[in-house]
VOBA-823021 format. One line per 10 residues: number of its first residue (from 0); their letters; for each residue x, y, z of N, C-alpha, C. Coordinates in Angstrom, 2 decimals. Atoms other than C-alpha are relative to their C-alpha. Example, Ala and Ser with C-alpha at 12.3 -4.5 7.8 and 13.67 -1.06 7.14 Angstrom:
BEGIN
0> as> 0.89 -1.19 0.00 12.30 -4.50 7.80 0.90 1.20 0.00  -0.82 -1.19 -0.06 13.67 -1.06 7.14 -0.77 1.09 0.73
***
This chain:
BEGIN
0> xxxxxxxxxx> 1.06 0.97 0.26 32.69 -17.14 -7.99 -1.33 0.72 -0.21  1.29 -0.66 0.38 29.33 -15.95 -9.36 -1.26 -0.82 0.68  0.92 0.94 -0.27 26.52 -16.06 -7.78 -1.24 -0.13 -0.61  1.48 0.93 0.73 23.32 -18.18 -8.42 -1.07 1.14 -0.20  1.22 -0.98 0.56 20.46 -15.74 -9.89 -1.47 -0.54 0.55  0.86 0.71 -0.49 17.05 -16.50 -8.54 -1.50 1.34 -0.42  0.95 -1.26 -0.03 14.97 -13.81 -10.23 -1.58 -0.71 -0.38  0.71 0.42 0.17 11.57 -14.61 -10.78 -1.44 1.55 -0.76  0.75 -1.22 1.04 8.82 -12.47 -13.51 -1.45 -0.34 0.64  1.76 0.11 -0.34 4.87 -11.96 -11.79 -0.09 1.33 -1.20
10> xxxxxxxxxx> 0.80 -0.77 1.34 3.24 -10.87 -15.16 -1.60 -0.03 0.54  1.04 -0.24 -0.99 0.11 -9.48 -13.27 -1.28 0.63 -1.20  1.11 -0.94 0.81 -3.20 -8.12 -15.45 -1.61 0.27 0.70  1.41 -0.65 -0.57 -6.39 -6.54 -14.01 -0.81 -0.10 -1.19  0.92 0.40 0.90 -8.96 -7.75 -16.16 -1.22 0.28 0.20  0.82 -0.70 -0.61 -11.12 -5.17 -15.63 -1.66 0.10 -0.81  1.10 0.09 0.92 -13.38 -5.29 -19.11 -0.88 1.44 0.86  1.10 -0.93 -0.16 -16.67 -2.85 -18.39 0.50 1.18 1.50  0.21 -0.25 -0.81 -16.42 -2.94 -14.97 1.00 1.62 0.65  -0.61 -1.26 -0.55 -13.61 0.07 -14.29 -0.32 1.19 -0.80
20> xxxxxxxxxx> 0.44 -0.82 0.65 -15.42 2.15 -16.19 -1.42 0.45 0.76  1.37 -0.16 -0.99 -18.84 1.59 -14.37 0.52 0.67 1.13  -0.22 0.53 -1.34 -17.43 0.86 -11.08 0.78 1.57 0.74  -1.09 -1.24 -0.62 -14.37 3.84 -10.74 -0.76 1.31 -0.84  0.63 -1.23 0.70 -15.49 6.42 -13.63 -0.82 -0.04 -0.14  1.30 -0.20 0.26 -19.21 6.30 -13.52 -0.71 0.00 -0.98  -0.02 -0.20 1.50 -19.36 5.82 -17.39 -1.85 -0.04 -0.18  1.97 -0.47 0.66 -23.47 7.02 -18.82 0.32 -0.49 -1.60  0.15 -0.20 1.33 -21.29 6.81 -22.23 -0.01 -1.24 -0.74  0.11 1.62 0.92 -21.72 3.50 -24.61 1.54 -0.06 -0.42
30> xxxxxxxxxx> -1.45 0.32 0.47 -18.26 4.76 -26.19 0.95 -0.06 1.09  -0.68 0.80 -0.61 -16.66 4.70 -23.04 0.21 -1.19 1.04  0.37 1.61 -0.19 -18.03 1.52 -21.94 0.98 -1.05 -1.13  -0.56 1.28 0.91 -16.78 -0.35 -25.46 1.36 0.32 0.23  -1.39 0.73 -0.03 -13.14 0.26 -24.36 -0.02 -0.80 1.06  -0.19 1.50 -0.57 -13.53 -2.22 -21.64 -0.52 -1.04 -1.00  -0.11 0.72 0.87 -15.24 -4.11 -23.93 1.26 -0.92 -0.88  -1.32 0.43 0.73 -11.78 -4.40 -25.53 0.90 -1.07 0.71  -0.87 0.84 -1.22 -10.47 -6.22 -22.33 -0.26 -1.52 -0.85  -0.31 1.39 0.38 -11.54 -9.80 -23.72 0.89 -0.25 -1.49
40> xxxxxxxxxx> -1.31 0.06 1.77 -9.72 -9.27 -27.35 1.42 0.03 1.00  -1.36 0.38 -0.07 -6.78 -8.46 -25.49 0.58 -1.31 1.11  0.35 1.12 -0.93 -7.38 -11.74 -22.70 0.38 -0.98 -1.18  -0.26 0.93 1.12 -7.07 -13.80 -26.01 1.40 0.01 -0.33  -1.40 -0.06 0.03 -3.96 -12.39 -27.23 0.91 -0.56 0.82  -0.55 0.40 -1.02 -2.38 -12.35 -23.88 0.30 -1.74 -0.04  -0.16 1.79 -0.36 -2.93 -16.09 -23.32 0.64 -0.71 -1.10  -0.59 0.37 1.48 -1.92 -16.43 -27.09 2.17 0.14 0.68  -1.07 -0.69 -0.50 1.22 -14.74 -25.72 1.24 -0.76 1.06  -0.31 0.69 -0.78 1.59 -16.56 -22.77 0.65 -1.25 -0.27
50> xxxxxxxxxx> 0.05 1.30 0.24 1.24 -20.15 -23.89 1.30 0.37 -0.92  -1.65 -0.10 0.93 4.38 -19.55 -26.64 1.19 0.21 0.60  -1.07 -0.35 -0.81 6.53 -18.33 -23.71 -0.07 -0.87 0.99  -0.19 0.84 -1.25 5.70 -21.23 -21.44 -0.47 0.92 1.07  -0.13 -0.63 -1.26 4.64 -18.52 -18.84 -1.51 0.34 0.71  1.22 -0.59 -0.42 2.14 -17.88 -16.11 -0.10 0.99 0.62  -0.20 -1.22 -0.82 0.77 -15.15 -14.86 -1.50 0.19 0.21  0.97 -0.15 -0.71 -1.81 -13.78 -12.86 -1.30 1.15 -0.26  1.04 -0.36 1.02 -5.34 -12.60 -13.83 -0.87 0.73 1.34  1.02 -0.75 -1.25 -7.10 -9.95 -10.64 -1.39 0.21 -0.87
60> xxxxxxxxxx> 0.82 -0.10 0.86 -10.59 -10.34 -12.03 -1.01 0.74 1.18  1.53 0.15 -0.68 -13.81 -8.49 -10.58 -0.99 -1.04 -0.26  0.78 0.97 0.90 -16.61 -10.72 -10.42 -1.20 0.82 -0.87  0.42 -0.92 0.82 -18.27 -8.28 -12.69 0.17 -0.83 -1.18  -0.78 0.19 1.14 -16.00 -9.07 -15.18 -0.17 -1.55 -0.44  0.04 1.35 -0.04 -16.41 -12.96 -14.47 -1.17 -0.29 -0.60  1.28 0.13 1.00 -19.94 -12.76 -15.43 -0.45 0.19 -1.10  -0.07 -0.39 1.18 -19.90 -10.46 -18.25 0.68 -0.90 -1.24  -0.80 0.36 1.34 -17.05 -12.48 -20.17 0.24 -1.45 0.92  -0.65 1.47 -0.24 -17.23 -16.41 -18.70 0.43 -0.73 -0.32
70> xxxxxxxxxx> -1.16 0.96 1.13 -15.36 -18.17 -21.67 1.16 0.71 0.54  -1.31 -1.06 0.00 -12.67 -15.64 -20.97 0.28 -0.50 1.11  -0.28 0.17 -1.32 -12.17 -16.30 -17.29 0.12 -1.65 0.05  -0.06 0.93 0.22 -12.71 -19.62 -17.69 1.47 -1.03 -0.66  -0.69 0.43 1.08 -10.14 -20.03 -20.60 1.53 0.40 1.00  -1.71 -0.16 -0.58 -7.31 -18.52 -18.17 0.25 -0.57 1.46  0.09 0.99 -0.66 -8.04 -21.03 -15.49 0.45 -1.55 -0.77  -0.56 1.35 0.82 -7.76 -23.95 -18.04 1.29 -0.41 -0.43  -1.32 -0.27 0.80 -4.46 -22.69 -19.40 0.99 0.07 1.47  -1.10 -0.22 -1.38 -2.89 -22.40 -15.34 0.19 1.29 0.21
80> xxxxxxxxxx> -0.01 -1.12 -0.57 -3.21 -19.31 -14.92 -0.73 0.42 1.14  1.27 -0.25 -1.43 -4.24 -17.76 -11.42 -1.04 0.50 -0.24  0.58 -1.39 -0.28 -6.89 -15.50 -10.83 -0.39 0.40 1.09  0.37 -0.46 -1.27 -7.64 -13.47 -8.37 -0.91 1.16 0.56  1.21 -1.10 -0.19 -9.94 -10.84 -6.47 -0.07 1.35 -0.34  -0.36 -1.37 0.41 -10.44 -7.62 -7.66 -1.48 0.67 0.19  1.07 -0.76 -0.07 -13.74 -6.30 -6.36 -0.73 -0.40 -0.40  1.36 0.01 1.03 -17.09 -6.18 -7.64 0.22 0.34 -0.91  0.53 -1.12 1.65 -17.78 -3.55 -10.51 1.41 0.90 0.25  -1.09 -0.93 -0.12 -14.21 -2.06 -9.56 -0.13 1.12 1.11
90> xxxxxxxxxx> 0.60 -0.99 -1.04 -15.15 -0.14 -6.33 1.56 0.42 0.84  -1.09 -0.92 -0.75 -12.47 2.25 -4.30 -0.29 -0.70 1.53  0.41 0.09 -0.93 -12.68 0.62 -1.02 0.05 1.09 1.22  0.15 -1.15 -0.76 -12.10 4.00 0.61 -1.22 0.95 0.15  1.40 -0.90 0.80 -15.26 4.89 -0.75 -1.23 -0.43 0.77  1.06 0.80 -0.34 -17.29 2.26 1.11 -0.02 -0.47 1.41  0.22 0.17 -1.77 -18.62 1.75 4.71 0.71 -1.91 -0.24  -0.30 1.10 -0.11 -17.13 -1.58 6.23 -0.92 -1.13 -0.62  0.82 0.78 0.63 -20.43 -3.24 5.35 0.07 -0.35 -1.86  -0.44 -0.19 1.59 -19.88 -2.28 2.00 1.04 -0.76 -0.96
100> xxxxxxxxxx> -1.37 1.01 0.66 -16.28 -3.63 1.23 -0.62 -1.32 0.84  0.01 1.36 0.13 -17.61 -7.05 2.51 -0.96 -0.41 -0.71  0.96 0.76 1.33 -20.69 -7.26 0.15 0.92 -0.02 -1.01  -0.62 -0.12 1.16 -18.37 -6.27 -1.96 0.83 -1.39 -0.23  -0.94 1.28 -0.50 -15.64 -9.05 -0.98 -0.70 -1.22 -0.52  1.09 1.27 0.28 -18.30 -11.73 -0.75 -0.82 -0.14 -1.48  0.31 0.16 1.44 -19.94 -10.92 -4.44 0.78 -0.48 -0.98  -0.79 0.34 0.70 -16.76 -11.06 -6.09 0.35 -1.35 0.37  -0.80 0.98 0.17 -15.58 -14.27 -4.76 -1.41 -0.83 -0.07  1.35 1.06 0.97 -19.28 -15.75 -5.43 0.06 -0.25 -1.29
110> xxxxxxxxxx> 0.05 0.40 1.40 -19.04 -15.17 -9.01 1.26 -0.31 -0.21  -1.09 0.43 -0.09 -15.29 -15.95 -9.06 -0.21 -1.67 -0.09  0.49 1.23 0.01 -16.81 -19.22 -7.61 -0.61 -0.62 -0.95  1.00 0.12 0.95 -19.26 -19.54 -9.85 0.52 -0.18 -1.03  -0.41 -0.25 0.38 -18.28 -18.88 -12.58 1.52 -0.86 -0.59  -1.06 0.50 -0.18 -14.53 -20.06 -12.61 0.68 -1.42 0.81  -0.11 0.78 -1.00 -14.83 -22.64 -9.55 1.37 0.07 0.81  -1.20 0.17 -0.65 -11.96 -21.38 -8.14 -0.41 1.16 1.16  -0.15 -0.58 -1.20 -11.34 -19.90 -4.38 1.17 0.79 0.08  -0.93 -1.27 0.24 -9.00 -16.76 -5.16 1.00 -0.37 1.29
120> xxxxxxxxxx> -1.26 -0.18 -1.09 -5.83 -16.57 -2.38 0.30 1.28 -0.26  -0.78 -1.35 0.09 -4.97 -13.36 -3.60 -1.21 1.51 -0.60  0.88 -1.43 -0.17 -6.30 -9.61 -3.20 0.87 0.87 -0.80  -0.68 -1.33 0.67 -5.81 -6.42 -5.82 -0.90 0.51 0.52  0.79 -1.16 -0.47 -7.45 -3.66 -4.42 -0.27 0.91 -1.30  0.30 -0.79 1.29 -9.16 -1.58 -7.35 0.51 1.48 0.53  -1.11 -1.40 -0.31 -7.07 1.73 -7.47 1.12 -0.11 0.95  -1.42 0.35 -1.32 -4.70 0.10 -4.96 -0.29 1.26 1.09  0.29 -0.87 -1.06 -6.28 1.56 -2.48 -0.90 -0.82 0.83  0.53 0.68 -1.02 -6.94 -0.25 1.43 -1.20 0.93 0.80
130> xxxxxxxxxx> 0.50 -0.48 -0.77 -9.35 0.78 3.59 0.37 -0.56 1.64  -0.48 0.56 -1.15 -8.64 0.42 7.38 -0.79 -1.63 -0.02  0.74 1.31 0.02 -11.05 -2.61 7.02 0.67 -1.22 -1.03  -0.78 0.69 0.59 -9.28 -4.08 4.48 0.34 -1.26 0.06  -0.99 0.80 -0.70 -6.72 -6.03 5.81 -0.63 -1.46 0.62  0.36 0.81 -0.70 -8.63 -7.64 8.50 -1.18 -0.68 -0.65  1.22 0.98 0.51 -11.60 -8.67 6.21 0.94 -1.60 -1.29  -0.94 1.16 0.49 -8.95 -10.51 3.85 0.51 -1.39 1.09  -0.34 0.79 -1.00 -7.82 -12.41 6.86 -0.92 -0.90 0.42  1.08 0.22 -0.17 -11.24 -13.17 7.69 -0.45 -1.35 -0.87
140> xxxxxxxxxx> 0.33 0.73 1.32 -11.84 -14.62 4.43 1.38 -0.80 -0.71  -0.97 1.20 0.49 -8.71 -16.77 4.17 0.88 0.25 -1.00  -0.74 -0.35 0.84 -6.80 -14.62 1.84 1.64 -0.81 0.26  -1.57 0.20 -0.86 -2.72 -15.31 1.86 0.69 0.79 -0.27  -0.68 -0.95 0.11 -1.91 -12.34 0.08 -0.49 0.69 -0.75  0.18 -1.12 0.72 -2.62 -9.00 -1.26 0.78 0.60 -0.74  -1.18 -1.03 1.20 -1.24 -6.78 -4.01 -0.42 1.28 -0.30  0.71 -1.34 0.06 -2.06 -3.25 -3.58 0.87 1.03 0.28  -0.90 -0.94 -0.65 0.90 -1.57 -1.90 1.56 0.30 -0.11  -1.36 -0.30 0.47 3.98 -0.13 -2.48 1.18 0.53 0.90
150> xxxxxxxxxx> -1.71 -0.15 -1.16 6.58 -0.41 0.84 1.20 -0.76 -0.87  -1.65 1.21 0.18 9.05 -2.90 -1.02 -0.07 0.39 -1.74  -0.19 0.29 1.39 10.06 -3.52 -4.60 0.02 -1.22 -0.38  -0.09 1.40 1.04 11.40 -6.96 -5.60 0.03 -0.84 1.29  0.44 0.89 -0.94 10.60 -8.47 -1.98 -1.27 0.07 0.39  0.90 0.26 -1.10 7.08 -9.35 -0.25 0.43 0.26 1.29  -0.30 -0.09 -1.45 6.64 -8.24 3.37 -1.12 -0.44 0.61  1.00 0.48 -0.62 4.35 -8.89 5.86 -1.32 1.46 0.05  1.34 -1.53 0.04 0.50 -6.61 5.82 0.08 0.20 1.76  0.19 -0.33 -1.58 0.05 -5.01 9.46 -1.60 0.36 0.07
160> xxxxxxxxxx> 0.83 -1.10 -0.58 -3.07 -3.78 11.28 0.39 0.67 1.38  0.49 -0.71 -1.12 -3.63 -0.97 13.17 1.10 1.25 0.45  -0.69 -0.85 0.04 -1.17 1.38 11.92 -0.04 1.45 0.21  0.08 -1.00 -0.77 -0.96 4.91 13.57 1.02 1.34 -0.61  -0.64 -1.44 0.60 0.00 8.52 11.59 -0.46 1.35 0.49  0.62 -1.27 -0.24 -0.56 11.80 12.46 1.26 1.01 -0.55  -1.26 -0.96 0.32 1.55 15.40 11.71 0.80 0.45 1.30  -0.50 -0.68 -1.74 2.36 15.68 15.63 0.76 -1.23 0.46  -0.43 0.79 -0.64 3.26 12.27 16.45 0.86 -0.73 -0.66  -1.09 1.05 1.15 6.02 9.39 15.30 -1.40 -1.24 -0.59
170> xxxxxxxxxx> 0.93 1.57 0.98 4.46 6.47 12.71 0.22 -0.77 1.29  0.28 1.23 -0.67 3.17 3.94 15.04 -0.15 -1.32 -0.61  -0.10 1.59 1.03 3.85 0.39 13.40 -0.94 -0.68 0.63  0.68 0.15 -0.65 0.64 -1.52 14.03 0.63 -1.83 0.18  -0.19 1.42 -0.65 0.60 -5.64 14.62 0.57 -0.69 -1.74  -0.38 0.42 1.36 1.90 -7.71 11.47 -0.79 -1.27 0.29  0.79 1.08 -0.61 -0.26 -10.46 10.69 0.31 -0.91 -1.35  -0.21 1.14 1.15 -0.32 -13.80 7.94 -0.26 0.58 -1.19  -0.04 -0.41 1.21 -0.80 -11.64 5.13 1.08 0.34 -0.93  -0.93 -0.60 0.62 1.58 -11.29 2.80 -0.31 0.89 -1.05
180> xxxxxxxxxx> 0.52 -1.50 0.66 1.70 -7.87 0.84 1.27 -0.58 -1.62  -0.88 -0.08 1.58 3.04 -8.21 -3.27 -0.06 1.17 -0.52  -0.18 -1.43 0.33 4.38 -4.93 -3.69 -0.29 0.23 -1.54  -0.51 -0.06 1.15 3.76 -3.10 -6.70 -0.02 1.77 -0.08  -1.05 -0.95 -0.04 4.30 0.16 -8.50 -0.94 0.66 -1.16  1.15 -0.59 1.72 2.73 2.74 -10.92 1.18 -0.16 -1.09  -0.76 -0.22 1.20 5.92 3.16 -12.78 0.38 -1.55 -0.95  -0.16 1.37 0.72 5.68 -0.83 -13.49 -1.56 -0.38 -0.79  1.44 0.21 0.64 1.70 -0.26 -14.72 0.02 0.77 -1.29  -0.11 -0.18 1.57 1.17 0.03 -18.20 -1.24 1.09 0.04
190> xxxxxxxxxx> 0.96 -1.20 -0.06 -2.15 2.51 -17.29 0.44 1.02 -0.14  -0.51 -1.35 0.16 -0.35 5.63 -16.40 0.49 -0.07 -1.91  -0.62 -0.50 1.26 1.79 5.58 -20.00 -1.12 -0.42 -1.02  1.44 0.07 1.77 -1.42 4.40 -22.63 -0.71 0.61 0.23  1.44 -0.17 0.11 -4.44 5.00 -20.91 -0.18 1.51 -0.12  0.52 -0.79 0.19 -6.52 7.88 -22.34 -0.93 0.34 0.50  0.87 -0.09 -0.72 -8.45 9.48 -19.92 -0.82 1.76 0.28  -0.14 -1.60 -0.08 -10.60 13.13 -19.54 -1.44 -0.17 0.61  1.37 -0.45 -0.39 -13.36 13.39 -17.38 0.34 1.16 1.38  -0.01 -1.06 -0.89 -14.40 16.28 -14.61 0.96 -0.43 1.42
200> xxxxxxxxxx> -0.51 0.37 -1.26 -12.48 14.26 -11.71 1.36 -0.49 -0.75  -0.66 0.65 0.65 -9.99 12.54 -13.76 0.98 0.51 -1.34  -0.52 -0.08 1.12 -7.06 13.41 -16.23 1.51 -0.75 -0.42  -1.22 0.40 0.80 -4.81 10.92 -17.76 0.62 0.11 -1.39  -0.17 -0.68 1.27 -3.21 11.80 -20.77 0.28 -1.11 -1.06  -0.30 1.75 0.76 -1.26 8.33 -21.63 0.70 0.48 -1.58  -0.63 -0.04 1.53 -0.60 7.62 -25.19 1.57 -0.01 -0.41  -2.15 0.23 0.24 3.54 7.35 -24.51 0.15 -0.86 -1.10  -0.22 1.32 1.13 5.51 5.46 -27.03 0.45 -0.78 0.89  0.03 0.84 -0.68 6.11 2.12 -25.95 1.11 -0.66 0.53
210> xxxxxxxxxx> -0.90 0.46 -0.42 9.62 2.05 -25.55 0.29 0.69 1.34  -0.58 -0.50 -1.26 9.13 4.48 -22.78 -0.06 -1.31 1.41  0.10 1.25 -1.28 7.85 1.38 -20.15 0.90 -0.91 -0.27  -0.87 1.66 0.50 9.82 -1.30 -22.31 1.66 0.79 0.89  -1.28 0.09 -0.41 12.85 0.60 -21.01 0.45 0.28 1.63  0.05 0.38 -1.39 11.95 1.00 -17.44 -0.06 -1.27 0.63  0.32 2.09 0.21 10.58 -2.60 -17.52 1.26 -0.58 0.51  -0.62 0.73 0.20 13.92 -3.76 -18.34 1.07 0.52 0.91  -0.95 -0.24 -1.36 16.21 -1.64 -16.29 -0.23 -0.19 1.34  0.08 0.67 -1.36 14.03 -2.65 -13.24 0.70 -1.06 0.06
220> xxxxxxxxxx> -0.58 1.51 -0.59 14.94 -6.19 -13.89 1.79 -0.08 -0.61  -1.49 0.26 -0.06 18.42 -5.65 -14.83 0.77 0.44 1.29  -0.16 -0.14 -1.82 18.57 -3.90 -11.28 0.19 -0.64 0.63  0.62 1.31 -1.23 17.07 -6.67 -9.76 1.07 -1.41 -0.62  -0.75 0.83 0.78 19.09 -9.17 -12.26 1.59 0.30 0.72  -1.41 -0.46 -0.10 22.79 -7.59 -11.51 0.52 0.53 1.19  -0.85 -1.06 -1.22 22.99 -5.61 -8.41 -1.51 -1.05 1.02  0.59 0.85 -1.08 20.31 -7.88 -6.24 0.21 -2.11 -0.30  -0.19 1.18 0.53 20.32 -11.12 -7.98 -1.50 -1.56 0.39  1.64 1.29 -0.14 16.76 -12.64 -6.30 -0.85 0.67 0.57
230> xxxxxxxxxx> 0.89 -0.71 -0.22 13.68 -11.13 -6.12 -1.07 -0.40 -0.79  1.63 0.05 1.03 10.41 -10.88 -8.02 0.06 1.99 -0.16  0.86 -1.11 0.82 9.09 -8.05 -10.70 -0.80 -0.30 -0.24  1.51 0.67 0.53 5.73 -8.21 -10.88 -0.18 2.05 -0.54  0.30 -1.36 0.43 4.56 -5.72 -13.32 -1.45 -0.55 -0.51  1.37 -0.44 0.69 0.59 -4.85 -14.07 -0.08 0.53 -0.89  0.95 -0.53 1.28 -1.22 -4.58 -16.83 -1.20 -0.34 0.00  1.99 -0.18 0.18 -4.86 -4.14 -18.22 0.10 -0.72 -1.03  -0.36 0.70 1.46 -5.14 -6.58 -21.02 -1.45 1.15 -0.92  0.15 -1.43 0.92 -7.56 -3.25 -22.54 0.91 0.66 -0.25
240> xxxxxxxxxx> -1.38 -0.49 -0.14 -4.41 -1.58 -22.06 1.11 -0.46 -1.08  -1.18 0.36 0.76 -1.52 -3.62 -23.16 -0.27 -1.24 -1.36  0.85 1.25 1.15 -3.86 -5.81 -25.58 0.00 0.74 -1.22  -0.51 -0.36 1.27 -3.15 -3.21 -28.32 0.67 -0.40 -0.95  -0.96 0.97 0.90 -1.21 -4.50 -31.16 1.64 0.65 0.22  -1.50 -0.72 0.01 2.00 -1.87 -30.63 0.47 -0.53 1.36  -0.16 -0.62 -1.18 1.57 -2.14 -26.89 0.61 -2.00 -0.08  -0.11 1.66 0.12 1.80 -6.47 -27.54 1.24 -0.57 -0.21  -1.04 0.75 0.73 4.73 -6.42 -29.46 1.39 0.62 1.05  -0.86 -0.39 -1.05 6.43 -4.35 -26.56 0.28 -0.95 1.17
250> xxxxxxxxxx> -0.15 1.33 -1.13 5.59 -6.70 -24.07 0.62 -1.16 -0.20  -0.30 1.14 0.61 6.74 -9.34 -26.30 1.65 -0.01 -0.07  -1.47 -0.40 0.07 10.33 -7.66 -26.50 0.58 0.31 1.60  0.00 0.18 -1.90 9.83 -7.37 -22.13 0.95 -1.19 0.15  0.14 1.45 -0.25 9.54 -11.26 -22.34 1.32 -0.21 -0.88  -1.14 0.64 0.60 12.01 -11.96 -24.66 1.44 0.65 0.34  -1.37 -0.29 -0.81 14.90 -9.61 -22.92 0.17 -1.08 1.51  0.16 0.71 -1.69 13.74 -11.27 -19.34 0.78 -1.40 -0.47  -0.63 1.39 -0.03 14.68 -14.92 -20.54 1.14 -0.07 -0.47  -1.32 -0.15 0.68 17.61 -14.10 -22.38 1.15 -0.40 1.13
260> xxxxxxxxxx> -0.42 0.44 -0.81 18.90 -14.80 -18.79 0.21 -0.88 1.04  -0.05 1.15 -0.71 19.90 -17.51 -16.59 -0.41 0.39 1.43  0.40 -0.39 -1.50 18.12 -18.07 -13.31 -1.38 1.05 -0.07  1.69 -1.02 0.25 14.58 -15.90 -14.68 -0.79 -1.16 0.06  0.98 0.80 0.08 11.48 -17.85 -14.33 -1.30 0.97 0.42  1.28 -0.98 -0.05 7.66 -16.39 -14.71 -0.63 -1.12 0.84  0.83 0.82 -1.57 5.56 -17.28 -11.17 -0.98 0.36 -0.25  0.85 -0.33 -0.58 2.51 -16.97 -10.43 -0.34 0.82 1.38  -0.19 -0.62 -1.03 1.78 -14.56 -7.30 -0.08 -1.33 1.20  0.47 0.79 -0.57 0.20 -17.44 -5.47 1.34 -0.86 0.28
270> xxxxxxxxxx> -0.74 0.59 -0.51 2.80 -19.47 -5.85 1.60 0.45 0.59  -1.16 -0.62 -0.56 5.96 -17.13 -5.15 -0.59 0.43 1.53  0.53 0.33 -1.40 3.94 -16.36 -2.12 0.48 -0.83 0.85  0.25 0.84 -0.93 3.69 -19.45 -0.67 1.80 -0.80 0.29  -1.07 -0.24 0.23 7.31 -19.82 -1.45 1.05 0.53 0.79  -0.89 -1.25 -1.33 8.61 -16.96 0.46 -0.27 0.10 1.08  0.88 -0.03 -1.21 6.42 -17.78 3.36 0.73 -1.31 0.83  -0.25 1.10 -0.77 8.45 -20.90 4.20 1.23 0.41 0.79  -1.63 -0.27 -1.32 10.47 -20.50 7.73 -0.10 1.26 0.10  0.19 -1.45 0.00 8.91 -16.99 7.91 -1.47 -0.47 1.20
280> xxxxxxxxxx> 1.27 -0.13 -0.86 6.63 -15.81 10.71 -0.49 1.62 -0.15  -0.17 -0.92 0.19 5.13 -12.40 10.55 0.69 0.86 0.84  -0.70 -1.06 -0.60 7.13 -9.37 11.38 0.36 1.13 -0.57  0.42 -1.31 0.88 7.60 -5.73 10.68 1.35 0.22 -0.73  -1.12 -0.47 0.73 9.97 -4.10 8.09 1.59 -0.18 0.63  -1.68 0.47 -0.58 14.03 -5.09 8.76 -0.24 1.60 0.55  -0.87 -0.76 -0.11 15.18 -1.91 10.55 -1.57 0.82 1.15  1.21 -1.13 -0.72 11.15 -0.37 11.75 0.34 0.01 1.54  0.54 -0.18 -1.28 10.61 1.20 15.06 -0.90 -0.62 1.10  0.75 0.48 -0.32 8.79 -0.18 17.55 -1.37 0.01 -0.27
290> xxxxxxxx> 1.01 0.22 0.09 5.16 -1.43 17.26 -0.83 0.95 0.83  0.98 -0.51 -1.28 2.22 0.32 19.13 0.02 -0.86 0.63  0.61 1.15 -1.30 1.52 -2.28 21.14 1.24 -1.55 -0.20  -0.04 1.47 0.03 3.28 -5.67 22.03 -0.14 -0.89 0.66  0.84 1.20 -0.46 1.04 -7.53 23.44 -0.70 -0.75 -0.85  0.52 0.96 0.85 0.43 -9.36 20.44 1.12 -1.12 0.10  -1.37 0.95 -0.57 3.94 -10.93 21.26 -0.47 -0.57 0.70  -0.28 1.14 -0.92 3.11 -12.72 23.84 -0.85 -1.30 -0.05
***
């Protein structure tokens, strides 16, 4: 007897426009400022893209980006699409005192507000990268789930604080709390294989052809399709990025292998979230070691 398929597609894009150029590479230059620029041409497409496939997917915006381009942000709210937090101007939160990541926090979901009128649920961390503060300021601020980290593949787990490493001692598992974490993955980001990158801190080379991701892409979800049978792939992109015309028609051949199968459906993070959260309480990885502490148990 075969069983029932339950796969589900998070088509994820960081809609970064200017801002990861300011924000992460420090850009002085005008020319590499106008490739964010490029982010709303490919925001058009995309949604062009979308809407023909019936599918939604999820839009991590700085509010940078919200201000700069507000038809754009706007236009992928109207159409059902999520969006969600992604910083200010694209900032490293490893980079920034606690005070810091919450101006930061609080700006972005002002102009988010503003802007969009919507109240984000969901956290990308710019460079996918937490700071110990992190966690607990999402919580704070009513998040329900983040997407920055890469323990799982085609399941959500629960976020912890107050996790404990050293080279002398065992991993200390810290407390698990209402956050849910939406794993993801470089080898599922369309950055590493396009983006062209060369500055004194920084060297990406990019420029792959495009069947190299289209064929990772697809053997993830035939993985996840054949030998798991229910899960979520959520794969990122930059709509600067995959808003190219070669890089479009790849994605387009993604989308059209994915449905070719019974039991696929494209989620939103938000709502596969809230989804996987039912009859769940938090708790740490199937199989982890004990916690530091459990006196949060009781």
């Amino acid at each position: 007897m075969a069983v029932e398929k339950d796969v589900r597609i998070a088509l994820t894009f960081d809609f970064d426009a200017y801002s990861t150029w300011i924000g992460t590479f420090g850009a002085t230059s005008p020319s590499m400022l106008s490739r964010g620029e490029f982010g709303p041409v490919g925001v058009r497409r995309l949604l062009e893209l979308l809407k023909r496939h019936d599918a939604k997917g999820t839009f991590f915006t700085p509010g940078h980006t919200a201000l700069g381009w507000p038809d754009h942000v706007r236009a992928i709210v109207d159409e059902g699409h999520e969006v969600g937090h992604h910083g200010w101007v694209h900032e490293n939160p490893i980079t920034l005192s606690p005070e810091e990541e919450r101006n930061v926090l609080e700006r972005g979901l002002e102009a988010l507000e503003r802007i969009a009128k919507v109240r984000p649920v969901g956290y990308r961390s710019p460079a996918w990268d937490n700071s110990p503060s992190t966690i607990p300021l999402l919580l704070e601020y009513g998040f329900e789930y983040e997407s920055s980290m890469m323990g799982a593949d085609f399941n959500p787990y629960w976020c912890r604080i107050g996790d404990e490493w050293s080279t002398t001692e065992e991993y200390k598992f810290g407390k698990p709390v209402d956050l849910v974490e939406v794993p993801v993955a470089w080898h599922l980001d369309d950055w590493p294989y396009f983006e062209y990158v060369i500055t004194p801190k920084v060297t990406t080379t990019g420029l792959r052809n495009p069947n190299d991701p289209l064929t990772v892409w697809k053997d993830e979800f035939d993985y996840l399709y054949h030998r798991v049978g229910k899960g979520l792939l959520t794969i990122t992109m930059h709509p600067q990025v995959i808003g190219r015309g070669y890089r479009m028609l790849m994605l387009e051949r993604f989308i059209e292998h994915v449905i070719q199968h019974e039991g696929v459906t494209f989620t939103t993070c938000a709502e596969y979230v809230r989804d996987w959260k039912k009859d769940k309480s938090p708790s740490l990885p199937e199989g982890a070691g004990p916690a530091r502490s459990k006196a949060w148990e009781a």
